[in-house]
C-alpha positions in Angstrom: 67.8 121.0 93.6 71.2 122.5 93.9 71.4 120.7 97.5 70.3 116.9 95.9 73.2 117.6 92.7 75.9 118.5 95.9 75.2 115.8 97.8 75.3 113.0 95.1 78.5 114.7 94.1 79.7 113.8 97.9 78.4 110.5 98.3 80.4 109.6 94.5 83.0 111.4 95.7 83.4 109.4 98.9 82.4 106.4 96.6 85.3 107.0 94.8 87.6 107.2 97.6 86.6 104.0 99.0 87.1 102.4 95.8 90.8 103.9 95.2 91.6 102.7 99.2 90.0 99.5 98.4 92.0 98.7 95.2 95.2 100.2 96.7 95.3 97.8 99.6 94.0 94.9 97.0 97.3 95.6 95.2 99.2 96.1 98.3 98.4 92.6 99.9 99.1 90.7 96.1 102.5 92.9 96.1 103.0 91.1 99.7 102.2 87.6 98.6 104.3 87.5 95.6 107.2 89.0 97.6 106.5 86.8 100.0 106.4 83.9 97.4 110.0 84.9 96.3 111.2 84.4 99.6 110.0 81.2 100.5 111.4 80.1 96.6 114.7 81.2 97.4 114.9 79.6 100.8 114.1 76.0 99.1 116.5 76.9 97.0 119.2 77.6 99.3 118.3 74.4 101.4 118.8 72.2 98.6 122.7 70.6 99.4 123.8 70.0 96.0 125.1 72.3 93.6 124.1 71.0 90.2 120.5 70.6 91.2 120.4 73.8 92.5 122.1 75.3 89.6 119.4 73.0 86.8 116.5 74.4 89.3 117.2 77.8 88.7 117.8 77.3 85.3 114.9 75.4 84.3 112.3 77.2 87.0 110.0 78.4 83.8 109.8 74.9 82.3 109.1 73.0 85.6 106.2 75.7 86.8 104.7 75.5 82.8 105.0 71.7 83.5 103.4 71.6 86.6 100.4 74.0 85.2 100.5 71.9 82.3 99.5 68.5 84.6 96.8 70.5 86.4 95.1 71.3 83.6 95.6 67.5 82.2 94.3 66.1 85.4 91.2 68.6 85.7 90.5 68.1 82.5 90.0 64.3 83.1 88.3 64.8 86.4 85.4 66.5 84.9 85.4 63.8 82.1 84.8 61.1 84.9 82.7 63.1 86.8 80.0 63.9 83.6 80.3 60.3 82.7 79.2 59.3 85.9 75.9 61.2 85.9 
């Protein structure tokens, strides 16, 4: 009995361990894609030649991603209106 209650201990134990490694490198690699993100935004940024645009970009960054999301939604919204009415 005393052997069965050790060894579950052991195998939840490793279990566990698994689990923590496993979530650690989940957060690792979305750590490395949103810094990796960042860069690739401030690249386009720099590469853009004129200075107003550049300067209304960086100001306005949260409006234009919310307005981008924003038409996504709209035009998945209406794609699965067509697509039901079709059936």
């Amino acid at each position: 009995m005393i052997k069965t209650i050790v060894l579950i201990f052991l195998k939840l134990s490793y279990l566990g361990k698994s689990l923590i490694t496993l979530m650690l490198s989940f957060f690792d690699d979305i750590i490395i894609f949103f810094d990796d993100i960042g860069f690739f935004i401030m690249n386009f940024l720099r590469s853009i030649r004129f200075e107003e645009i550049r300067e209304f970009i960086a100001n306005h960054y949260l409006t234009i991603l919310l307005f981008i999301i924003l038409i996504i939604l709209l035009y998945s919204t209406i794609y699965k209106e067509n697509k039901y009415e079709k059936n």
